[in-house]
C-alpha positions as CSV (number, residue, x, y, z in Angstrom):
1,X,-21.3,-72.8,-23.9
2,X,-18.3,-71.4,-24.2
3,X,-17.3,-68.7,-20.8
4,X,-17.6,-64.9,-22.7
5,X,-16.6,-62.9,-19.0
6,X,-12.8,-61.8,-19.5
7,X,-11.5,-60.2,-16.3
8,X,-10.3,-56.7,-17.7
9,X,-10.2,-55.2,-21.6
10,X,-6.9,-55.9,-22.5
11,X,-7.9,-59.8,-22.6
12,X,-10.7,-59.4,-24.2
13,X,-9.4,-57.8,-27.4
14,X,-5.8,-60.7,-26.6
15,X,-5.7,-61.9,-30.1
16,X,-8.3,-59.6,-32.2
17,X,-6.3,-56.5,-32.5
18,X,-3.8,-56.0,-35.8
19,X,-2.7,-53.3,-37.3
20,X,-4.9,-52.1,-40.4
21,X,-8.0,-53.6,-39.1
22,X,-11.8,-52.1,-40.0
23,X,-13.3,-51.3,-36.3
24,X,-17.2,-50.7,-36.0
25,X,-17.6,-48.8,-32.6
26,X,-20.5,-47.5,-30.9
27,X,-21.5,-44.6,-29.0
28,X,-22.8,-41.7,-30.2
29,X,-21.0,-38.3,-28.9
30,X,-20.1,-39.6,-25.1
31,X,-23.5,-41.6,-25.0
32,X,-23.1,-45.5,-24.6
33,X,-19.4,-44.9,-25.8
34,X,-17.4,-48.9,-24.9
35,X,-14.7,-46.3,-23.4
36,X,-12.9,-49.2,-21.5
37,X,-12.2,-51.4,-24.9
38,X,-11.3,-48.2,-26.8
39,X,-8.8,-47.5,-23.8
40,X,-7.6,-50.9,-24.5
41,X,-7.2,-50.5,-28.4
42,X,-5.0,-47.7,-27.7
43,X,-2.8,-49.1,-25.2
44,X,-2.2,-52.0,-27.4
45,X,-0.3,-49.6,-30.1
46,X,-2.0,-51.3,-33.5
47,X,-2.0,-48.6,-36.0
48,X,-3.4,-48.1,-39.3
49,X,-7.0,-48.4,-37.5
50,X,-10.1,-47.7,-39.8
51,X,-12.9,-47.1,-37.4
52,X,-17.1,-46.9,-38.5
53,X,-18.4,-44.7,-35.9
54,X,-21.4,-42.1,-35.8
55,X,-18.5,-39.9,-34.7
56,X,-14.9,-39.1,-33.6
57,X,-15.5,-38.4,-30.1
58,X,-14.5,-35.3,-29.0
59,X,-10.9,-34.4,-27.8
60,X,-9.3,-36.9,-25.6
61,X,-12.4,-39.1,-25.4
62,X,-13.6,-42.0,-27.0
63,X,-11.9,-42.4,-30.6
64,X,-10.2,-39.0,-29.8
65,X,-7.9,-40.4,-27.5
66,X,-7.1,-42.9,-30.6
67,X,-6.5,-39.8,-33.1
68,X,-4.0,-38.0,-30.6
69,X,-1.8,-41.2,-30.5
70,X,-2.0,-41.6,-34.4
71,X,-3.5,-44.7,-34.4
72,X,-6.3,-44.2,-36.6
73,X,-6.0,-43.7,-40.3
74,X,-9.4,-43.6,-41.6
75,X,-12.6,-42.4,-40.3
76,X,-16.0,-43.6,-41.8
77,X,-18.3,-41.2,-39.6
78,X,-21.4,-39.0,-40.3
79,X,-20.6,-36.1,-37.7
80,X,-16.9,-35.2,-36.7
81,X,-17.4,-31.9,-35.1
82,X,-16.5,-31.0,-31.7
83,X,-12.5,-32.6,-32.3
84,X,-10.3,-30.1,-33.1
85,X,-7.3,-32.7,-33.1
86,X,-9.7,-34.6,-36.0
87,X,-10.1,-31.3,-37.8
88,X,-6.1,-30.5,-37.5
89,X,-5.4,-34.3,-38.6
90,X,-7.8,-33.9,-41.8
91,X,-6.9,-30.4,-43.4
92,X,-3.1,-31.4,-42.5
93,X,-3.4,-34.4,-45.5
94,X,-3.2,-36.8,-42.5
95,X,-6.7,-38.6,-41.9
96,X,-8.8,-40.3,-44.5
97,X,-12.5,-39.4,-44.1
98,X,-15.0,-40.7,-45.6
99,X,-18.0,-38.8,-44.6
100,X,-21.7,-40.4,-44.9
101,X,-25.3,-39.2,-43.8
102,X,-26.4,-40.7,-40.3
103,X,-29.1,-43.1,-41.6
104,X,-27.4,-44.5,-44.1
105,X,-24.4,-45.1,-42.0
106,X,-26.9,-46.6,-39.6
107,X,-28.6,-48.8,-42.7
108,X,-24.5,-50.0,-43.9
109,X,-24.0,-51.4,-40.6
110,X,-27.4,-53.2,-40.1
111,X,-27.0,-54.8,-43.9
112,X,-23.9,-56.0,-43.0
113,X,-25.2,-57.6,-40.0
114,X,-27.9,-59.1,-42.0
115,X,-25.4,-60.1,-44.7
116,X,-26.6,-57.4,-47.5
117,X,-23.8,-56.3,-49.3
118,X,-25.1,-52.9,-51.2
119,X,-29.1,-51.3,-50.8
120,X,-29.8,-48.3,-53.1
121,X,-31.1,-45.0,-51.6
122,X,-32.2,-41.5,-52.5
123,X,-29.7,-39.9,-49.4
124,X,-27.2,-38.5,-51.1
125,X,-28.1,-38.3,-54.7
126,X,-27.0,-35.4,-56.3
127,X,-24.2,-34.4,-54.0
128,X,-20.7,-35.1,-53.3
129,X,-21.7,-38.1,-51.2
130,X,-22.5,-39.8,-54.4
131,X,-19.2,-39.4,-56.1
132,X,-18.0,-42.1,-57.0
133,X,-21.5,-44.4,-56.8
134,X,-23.5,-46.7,-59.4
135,X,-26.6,-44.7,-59.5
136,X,-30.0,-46.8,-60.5
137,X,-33.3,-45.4,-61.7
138,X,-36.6,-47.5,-59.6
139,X,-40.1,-45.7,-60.7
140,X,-38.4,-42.6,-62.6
141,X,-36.4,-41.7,-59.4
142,X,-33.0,-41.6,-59.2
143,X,-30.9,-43.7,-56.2
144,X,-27.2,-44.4,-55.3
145,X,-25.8,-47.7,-54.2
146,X,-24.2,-47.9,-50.8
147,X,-22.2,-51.1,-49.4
148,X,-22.7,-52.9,-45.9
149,X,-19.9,-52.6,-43.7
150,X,-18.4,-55.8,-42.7
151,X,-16.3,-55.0,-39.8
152,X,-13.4,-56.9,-38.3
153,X,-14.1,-56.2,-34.9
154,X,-17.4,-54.5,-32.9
155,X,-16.7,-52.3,-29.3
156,X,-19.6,-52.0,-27.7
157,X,-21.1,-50.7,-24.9
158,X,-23.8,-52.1,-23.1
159,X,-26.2,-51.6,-19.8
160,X,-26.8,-55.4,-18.8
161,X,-26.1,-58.9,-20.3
162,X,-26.9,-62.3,-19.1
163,X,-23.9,-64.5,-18.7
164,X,-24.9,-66.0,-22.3
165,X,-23.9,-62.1,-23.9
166,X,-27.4,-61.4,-24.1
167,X,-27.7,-57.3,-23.8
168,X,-30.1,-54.4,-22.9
169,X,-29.0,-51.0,-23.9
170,X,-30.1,-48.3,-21.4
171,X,-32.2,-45.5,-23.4
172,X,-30.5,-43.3,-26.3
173,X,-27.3,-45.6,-25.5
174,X,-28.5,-47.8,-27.4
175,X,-27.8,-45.5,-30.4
176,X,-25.4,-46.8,-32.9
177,X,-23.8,-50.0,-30.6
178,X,-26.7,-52.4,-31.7
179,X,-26.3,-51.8,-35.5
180,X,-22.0,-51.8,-34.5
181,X,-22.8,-55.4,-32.9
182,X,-24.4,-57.5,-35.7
183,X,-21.7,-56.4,-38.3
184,X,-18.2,-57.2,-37.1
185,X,-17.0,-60.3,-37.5
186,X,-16.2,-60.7,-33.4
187,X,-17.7,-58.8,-30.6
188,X,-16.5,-57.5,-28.1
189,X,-19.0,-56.0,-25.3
190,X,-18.5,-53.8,-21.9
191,X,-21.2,-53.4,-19.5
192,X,-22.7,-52.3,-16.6
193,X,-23.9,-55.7,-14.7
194,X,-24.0,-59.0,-15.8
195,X,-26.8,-61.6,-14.1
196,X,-27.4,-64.9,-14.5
197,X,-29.1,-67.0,-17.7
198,X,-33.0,-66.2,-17.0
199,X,-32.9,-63.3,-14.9
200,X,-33.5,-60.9,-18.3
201,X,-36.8,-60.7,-19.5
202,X,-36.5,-62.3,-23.0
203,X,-39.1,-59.9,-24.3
204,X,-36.7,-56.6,-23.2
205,X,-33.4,-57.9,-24.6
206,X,-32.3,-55.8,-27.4
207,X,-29.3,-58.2,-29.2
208,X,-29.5,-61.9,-28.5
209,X,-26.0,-63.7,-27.6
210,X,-25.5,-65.2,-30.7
211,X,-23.9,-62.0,-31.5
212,X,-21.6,-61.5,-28.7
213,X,-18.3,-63.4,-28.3
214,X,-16.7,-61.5,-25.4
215,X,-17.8,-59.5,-22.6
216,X,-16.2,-57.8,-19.4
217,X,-17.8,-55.3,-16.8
218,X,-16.6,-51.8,-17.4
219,X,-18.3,-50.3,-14.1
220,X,-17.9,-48.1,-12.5
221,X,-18.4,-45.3,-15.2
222,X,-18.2,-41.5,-14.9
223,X,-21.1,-40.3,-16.7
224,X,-19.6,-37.7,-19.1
225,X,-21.2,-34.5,-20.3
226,X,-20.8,-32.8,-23.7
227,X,-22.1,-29.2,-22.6
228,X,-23.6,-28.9,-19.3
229,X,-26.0,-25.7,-19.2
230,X,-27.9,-24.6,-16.7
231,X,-30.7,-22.4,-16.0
232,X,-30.4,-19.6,-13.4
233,X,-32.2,-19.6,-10.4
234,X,-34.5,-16.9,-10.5
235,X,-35.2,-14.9,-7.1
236,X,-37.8,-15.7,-4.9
């Protein structure tokens, strides 16, 4: 079995990043976000990037950090708010987007995993999302056709792997990294903790190895917040 521990995130992408490559990432907001490999991607200087991503991050995090530098010249996402550099980027003539509805974005990266090239589906029909798309009548019903995504690379972040790459995703981090996973062509993973072969229950591991070419520990993290409110404490 070949060793899939690299010592830092620079050597684990040593060879996978080019410029004008399609990067599935993970995440969703700051949630499960593979921060350390998306540092590395931007440190590297590739340009040209196309990243698949639930989102842009929000300034200066996550794929933010990537739009600041320029590196990124296509976004396929389903929510960009929250990014005023993406915004200034997009109305500026600068940044391709190519908007598309959560589940569906979700659904392009799991067929590609699985190897399906296009799946029809009502999302979308009748709106500009389906400008562009073969449309096909099933049972009187009109659908569009939307493509898997085969990616060239997959950042992803995880909560525990075995030394083999298997992973368990902690909670709502599990998100959009498991769908990210199964469709690029190489993955590469960040975690928490890695353990030895066996000590993962095989019933609670959420992608098997065989998906997983690279791994390194990312920890420690600084959980991140979006919006932190707060109640008031009322008087006694």
């Amino acid at each position: 079995m070949a060793k899939k521990l690299f010592p830092d995130a620079a050597s684990a992408l040593d060879g996978l990043l080019k410029n004008d490559i399609l990067i599935a990432s993970g995440g969703f907001g700051l949630c499960g976000l593979p921060e350390r490999l998306l540092d590395a991607v931007r440190d590297s200087g590739v340009t040209g990037l196309t990243f698949v991503s639930n989102n842009a991050g929000i300034d200066n995090e996550g794929i933010g950090k990537l739009l600041r530098t320029k590196q990124v010249k296509k976004m396929i996402s389903s929510y960009v708010g929250e990014n005023k550099e993406f915004e200034r980027q997009y109305l500026a003539g600068e940044l391709e987007v190519e908007f598309c509805p959560q589940g569906t974005l979700a659904e392009r990266m799991r067929a590609g995993g699985a190897g399906i090239p296009g799946f029809y589906t009502k999302t979308g029909v009748g709106t500009l999302v389906a400008e562009g798309k073969e449309v096909k009548e099933f049972g009187g019903e009109e659908y569009i056709l939307e493509r898997g995504i085969f990616a060239d690379l997959a950042l992803v972040k995880a909560w525990k792997a075995d030394e083999s790459g298997n992973l368990v995703f902690r909670k709502t981090a599990r998100n959009f990294n498991l769908p990210a996973a199964t469709c690029g062509k190489v993955c590469v993973v960040e975690v928490e903790e890695v353990v030895p072969v066996g000590s993962l229950d095989p019933d609670c591991i959420h992608l098997p190895g065989v998906y997983v070419q690279r791994m390194i520990i990312g920890a420690p993290y600084d959980k991140k917040i979006e919006f932190r409110t707060v109640r008031e404490r009322e008087a006694l």
